[in-house]
C-alpha positions as CSV (number, residue, x, y, z in Angstrom):
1,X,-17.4,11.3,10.4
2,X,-16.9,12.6,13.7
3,X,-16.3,12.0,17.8
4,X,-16.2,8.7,18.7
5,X,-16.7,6.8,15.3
6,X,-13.6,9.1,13.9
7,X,-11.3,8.8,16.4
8,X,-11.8,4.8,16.7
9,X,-10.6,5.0,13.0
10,X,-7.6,7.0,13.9
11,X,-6.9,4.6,16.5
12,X,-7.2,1.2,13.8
13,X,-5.3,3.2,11.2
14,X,-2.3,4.0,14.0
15,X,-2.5,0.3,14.8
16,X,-2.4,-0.6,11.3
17,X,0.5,1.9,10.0
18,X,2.9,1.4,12.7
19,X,2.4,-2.8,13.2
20,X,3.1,-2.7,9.5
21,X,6.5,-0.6,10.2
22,X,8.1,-2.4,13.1
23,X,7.3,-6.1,11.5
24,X,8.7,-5.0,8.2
25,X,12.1,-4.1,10.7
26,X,11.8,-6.9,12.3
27,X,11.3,-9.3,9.1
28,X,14.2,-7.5,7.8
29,X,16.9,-7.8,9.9
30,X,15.6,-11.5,10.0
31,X,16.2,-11.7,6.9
32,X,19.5,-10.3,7.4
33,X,20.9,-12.4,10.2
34,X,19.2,-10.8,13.3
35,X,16.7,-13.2,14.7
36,X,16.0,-11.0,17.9
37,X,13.1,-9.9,16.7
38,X,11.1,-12.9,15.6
39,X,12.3,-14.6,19.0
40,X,10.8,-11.4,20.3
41,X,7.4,-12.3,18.3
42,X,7.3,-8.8,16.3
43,X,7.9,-10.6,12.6
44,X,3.9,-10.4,12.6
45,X,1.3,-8.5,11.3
46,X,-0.6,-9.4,14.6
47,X,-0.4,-6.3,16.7
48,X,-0.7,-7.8,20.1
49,X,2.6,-8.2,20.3
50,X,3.7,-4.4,19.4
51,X,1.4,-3.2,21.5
52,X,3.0,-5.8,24.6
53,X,6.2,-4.3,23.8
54,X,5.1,-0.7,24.1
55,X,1.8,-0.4,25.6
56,X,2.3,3.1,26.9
57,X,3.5,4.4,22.7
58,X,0.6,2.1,21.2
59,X,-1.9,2.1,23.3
60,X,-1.9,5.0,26.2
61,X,-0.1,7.8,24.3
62,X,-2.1,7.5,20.8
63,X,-6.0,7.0,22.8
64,X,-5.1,10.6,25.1
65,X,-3.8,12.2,21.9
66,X,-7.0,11.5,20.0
67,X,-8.8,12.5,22.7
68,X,-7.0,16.2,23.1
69,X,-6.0,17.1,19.7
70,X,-7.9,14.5,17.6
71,X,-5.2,12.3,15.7
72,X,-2.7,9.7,17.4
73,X,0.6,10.3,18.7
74,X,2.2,7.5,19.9
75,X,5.8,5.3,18.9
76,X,7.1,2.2,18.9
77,X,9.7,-0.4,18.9
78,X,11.3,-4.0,17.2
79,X,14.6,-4.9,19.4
80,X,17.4,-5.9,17.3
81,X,21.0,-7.3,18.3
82,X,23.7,-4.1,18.5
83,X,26.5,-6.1,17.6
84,X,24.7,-7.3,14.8
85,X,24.4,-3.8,13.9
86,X,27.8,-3.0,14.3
87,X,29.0,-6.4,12.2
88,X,27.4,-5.5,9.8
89,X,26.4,-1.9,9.2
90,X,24.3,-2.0,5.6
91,X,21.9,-4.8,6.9
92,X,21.4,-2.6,9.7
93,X,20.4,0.0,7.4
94,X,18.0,-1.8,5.1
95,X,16.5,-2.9,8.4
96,X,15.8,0.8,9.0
97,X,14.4,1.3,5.8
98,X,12.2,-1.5,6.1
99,X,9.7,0.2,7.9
100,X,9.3,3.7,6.1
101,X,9.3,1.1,3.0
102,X,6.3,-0.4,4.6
103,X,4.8,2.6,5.4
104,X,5.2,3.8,2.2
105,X,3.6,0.7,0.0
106,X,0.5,1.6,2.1
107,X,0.7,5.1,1.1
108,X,0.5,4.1,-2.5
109,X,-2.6,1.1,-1.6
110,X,-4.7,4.0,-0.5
111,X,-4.1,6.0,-2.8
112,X,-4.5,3.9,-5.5
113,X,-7.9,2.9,-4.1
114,X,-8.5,7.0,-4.0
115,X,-8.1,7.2,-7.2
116,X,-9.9,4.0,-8.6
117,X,-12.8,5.7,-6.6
118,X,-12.4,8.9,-8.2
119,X,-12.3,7.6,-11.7
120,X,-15.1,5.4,-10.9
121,X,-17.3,8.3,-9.8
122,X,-17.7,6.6,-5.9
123,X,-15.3,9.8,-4.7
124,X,-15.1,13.4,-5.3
125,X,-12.1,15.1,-4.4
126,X,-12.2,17.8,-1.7
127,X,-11.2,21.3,-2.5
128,X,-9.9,21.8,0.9
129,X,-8.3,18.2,1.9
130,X,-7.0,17.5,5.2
131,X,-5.5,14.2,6.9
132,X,-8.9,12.6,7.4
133,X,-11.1,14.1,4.2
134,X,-8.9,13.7,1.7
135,X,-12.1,12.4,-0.4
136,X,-15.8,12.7,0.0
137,X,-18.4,9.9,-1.3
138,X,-21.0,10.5,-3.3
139,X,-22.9,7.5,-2.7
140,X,-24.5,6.4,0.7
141,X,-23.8,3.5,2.5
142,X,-20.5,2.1,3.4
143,X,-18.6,4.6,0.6
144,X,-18.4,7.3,3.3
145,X,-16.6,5.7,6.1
146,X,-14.5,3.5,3.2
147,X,-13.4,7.7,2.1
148,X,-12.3,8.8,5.5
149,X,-10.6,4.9,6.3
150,X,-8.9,5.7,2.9
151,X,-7.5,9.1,4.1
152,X,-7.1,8.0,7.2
153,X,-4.3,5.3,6.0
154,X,-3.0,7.5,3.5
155,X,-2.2,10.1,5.8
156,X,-1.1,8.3,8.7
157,X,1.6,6.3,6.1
158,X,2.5,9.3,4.5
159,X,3.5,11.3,8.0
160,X,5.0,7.9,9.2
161,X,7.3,7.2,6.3
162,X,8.0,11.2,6.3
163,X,8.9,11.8,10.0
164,X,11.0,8.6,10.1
165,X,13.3,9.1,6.8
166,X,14.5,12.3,8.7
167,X,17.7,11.9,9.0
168,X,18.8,12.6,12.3
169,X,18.5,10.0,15.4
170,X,17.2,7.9,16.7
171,X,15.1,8.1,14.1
172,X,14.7,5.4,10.6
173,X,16.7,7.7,8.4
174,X,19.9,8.3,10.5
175,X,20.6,4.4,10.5
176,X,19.9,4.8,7.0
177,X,22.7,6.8,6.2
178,X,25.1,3.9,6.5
179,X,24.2,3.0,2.7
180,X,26.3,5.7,1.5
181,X,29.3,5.1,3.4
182,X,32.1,2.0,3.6
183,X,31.4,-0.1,6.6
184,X,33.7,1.2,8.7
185,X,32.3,5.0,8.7
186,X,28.8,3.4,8.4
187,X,29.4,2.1,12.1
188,X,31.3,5.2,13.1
189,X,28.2,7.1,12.2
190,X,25.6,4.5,13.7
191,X,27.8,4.6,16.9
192,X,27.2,7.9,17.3
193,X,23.9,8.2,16.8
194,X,22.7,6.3,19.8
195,X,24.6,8.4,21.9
196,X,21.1,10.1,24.1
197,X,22.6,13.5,23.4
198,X,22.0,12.9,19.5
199,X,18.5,11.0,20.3
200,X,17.7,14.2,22.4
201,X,18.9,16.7,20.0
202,X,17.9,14.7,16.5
203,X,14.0,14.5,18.3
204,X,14.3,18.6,18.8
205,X,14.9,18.8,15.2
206,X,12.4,16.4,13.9
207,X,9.7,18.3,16.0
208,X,10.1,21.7,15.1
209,X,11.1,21.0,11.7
210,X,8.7,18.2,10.6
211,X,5.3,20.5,10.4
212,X,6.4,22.6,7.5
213,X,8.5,19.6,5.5
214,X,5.0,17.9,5.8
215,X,2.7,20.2,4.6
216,X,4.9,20.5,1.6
217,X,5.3,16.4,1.2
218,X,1.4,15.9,1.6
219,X,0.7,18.9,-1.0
220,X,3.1,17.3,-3.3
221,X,1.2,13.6,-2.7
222,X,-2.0,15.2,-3.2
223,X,-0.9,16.9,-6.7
224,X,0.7,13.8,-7.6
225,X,-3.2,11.7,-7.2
226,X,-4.9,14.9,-8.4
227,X,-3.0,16.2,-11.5
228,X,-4.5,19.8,-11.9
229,X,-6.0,20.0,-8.6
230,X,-3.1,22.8,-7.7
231,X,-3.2,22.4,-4.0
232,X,-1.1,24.9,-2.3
233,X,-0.8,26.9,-5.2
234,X,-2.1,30.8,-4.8
């Protein structure tokens, strides 16, 4: 599929992925003590309310990327108390886990249903995949936009959980971090990552380093659904 009926796609499967994410944060820390969230309206699968709370990161940022480079860019947000946070560290960090988590499970739906179609002879495979063609169909009808939906979610979960379990801030997997420490050094470390400086520094990283980590994390995805398929390998 291509132009307009693609990138509308792109745009649903951003809405999808990343209302997905910031609810699961939000029902986390709910369920750990911090109600700001839900009184905030973001324990929903709705996404009205995500995109209310950062119309310029869900709605203006993703349309102009699709528009210029063809896939969304774009971010998002669930508030939570800081002194929560800071009480108590390990909720704070399941909380930031919750939305890769989310991500994730909808990383495994699609591919699950990439592979039921597979077996069941509706896909074939590409030889050279990419984010939005991970599949082709073989029949006509609905089964070619249900392939490039299907590759769509898969690959917009897979760079979403990816890119946000990098551990540096302010991203998922720098709050994360506090599961490996005692409390005290767990808020120590929290502390200091939501100094700007780190934010600033941690999103120079992320950028520069992401693009190679993810080639080798959506090779190693594709190998995993396509035992034998050897993508990658020369």
């Amino acid at each position: 599929m291509e132009g307009l009926g693609s990138g509308i796609l792109w745009y649903l499967g951003f809405l999808i992925s990343v209302t997905c994410h910031e609810a699961a944060h939000a029902y986390a820390a709910l369920l750990g003590g911090d109600s700001t969230a839900y009184e905030g309206g973001q324990v929903t699968l709705d996404p009205e309310p995500h995109m209310r709370r950062s119309p310029v990161g869900m709605i203006v940022m993703p349309i102009l990327s699709i528009m210029s480079i063809g896939w969304p860019l774009g971010f998002a947000s669930a508030p939570y108390n800081v002194a929560w946070a800071d009480r108590h560290p390990k909720r704070a960090a399941w909380m930031a886990l919750a939305g890769p988590g989310a991500n994730l499970v909808l990383v495994l739906i699609a591919g699950i249903a990439i592979k039921l179609g597979e077996l069941s002879g509706v896909f074939l495979r590409s030889t050279s995949p990419s984010f939005d063609s991970i599949v082709s169909a073989l029949d006509q009808g609905l089964w070619p936009g249900a392939a490039h939906v299907l590759s769509i979610v898969f690959s917009m979960n897979l760079i979403l959980f990816s890119f946000n379990m990098l551990p540096v801030p302010p991203l998922d997997g720098s709050t994360a971090l506090g599961l490996f420490f005692d409390d005290d050094t767990a808020r120590k470390v929290q502390n200091m990552m939501r100094k700007p400086a780190f934010s600033l520094v941690g999103l120079l990283l992320a950028w520069n380093f992401f693009g190679p980590v993810f080639r080798e994390v959506f090779l190693f995805a594709l190998n995993a659904m396509f035992p034998g398929a050897n993508y990658g390998v020369r």
